[in-house]
GUDREN-619923 format. One record per residue: residue number from 1; x, y, z of N, C-alpha, C in turn. Coordinates in nm, 2 decimals, always signed. Layout:
<atoms>
ATOM   vonu      n.u      n.v      n.w     ca.u     ca.v     ca.w      c.u      c.v      c.w
ATOM    NUM        X        Y        Z        X        Y        Z        X        Y        Z
...
</atoms>
This chain:
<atoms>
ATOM   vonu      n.u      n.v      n.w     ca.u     ca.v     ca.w      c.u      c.v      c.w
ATOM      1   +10.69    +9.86    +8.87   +10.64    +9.96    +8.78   +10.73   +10.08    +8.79
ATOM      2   +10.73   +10.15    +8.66   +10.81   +10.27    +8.70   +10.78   +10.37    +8.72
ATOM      3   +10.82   +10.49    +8.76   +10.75   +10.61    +8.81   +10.70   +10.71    +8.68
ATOM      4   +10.64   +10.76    +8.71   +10.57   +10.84    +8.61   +10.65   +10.90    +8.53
ATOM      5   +10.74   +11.02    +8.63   +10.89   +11.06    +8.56   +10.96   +10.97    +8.47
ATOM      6   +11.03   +10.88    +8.51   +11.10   +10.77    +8.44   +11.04   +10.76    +8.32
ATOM      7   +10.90   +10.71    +8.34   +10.83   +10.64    +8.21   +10.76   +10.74    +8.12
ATOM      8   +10.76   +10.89    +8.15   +10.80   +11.00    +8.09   +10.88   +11.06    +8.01
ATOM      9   +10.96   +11.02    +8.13   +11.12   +11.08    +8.03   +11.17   +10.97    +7.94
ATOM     10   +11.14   +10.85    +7.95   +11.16   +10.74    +7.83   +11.07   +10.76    +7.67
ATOM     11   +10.96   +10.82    +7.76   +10.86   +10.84    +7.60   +10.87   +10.97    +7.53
ATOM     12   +10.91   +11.04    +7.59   +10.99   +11.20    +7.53   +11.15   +11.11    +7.45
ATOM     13   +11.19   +11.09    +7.50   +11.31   +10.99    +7.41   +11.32   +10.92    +7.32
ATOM     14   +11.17   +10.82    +7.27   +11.13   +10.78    +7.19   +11.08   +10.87    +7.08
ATOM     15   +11.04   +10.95    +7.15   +10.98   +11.03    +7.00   +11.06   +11.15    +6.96
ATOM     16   +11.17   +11.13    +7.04   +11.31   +11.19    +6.94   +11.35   +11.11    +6.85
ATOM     17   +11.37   +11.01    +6.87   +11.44   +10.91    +6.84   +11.35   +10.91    +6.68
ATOM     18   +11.24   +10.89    +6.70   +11.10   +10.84    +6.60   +11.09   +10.96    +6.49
ATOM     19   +11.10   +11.10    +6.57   +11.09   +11.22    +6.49   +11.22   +11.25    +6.38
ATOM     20   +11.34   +11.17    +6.45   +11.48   +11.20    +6.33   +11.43   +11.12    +6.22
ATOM     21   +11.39   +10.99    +6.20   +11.30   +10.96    +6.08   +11.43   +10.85    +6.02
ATOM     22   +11.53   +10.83    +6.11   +11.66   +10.76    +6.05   +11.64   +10.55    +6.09
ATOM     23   +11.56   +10.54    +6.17   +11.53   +10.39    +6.20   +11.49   +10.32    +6.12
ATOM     24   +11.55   +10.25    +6.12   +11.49   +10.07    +6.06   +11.31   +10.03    +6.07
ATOM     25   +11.23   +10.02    +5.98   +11.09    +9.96    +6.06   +11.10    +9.88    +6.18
ATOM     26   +11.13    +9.81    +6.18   +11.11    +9.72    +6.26   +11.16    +9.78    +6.40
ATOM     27   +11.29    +9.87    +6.38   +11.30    +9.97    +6.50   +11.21   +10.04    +6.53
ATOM     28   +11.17   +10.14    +6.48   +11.05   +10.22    +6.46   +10.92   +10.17    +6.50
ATOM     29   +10.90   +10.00    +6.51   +10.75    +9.93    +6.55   +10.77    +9.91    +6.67
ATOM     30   +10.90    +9.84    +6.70   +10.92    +9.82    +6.85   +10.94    +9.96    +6.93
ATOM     31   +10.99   +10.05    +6.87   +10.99   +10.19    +6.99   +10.82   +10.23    +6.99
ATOM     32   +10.78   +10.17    +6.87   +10.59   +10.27    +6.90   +10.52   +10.17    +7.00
ATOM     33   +10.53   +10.06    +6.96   +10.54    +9.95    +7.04   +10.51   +10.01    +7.21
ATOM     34   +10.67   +10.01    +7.21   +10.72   +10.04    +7.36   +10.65   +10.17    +7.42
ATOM     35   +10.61   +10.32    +7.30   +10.58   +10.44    +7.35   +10.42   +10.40    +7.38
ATOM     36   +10.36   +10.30    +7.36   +10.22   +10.27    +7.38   +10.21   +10.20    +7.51
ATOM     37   +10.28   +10.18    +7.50   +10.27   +10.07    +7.69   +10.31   +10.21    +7.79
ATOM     38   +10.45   +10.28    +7.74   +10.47   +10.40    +7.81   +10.34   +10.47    +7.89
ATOM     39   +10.28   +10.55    +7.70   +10.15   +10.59    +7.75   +10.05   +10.53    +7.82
ATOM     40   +10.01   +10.42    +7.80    +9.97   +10.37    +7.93    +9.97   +10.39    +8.05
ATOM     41   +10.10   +10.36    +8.09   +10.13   +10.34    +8.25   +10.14   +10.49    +8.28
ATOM     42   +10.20   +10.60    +8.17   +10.19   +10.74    +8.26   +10.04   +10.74    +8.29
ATOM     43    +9.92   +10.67    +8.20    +9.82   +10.72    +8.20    +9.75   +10.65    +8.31
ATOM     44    +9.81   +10.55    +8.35    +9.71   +10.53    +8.50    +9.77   +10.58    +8.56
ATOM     45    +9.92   +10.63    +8.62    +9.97   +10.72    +8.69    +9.87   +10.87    +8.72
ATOM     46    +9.86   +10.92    +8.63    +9.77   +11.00    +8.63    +9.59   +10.99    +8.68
ATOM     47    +9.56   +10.93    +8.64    +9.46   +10.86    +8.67    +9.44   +10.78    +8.84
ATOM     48    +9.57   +10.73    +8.89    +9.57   +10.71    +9.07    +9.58   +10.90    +9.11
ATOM     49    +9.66   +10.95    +9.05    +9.74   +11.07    +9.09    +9.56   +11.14    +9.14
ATOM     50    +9.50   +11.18    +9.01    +9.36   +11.20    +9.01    +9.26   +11.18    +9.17
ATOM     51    +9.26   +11.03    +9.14    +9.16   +10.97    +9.24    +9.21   +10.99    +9.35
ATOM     52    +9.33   +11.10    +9.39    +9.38   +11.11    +9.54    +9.38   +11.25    +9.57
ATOM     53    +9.32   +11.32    +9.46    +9.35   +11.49    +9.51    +9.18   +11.49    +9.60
ATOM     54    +9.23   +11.57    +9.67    +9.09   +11.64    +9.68    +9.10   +11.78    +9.74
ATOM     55    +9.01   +11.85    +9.74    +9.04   +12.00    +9.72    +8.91   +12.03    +9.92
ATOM     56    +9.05   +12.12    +9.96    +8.95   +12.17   +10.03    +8.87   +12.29   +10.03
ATOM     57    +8.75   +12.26   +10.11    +8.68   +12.37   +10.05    +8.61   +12.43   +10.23
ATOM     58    +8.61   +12.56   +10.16    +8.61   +12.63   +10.31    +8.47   +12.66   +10.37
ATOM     59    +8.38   +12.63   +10.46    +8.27   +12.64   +10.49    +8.22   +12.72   +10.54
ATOM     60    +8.09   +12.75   +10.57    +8.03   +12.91   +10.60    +8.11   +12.94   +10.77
ATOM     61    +8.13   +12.85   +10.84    +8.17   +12.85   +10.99    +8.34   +12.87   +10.98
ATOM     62    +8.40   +12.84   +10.87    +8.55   +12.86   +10.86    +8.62   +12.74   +10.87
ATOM     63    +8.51   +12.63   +10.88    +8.60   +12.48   +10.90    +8.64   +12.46   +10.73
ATOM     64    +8.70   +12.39   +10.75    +8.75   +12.30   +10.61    +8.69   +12.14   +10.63
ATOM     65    +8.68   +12.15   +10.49    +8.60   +11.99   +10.46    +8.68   +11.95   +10.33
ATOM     66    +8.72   +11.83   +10.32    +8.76   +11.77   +10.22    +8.67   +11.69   +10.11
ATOM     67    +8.67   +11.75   +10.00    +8.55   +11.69    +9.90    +8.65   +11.66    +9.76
ATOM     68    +8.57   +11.53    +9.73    +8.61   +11.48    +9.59    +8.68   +11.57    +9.53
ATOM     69    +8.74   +11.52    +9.39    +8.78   +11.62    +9.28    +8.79   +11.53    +9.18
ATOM     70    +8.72   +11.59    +9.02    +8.66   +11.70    +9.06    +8.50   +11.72    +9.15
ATOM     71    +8.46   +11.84    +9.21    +8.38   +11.86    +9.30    +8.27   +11.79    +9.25
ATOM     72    +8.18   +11.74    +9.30    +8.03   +11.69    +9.25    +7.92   +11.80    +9.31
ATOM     73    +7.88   +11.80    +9.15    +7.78   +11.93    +9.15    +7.64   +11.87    +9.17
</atoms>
């Protein structure tokens, strides 16, 4: 799999590519194609990225505790 960056900076490339308006259809289906699987994978990237933050939060004694994010109310 590739790194978030990578599979970033490939889908910012595509939609240069998409936005000059100069491709063949069939070019143009396989790059949308391709920018949908992109978005994808940045999107579970993000989504692991997510389920690993957690925010500390400082308690009345001065300790730190690590809780979810986001916090549960």
């Amino acid at each position: 799999m590739s790194s978030f960056e990578e599979s970033l900076k490939r889908l910012e490339k595509i939609v240069e590519q998409m936005e000059r308006g100069d491709l063949p259809l069939e070019e143009s289906i396989r790059l949308f194609e391709e920018g949908m699987s992109l978005s994808a994978v940045c999107k579970e990237h993000l989504d692991q990225a997510e389920g690993k933050v957690q925010i500390l939060m400082k308690q009345r004694d001065g300790s730190m505790k690590a809780e979810p994010f986001p916090p549960q109310k």
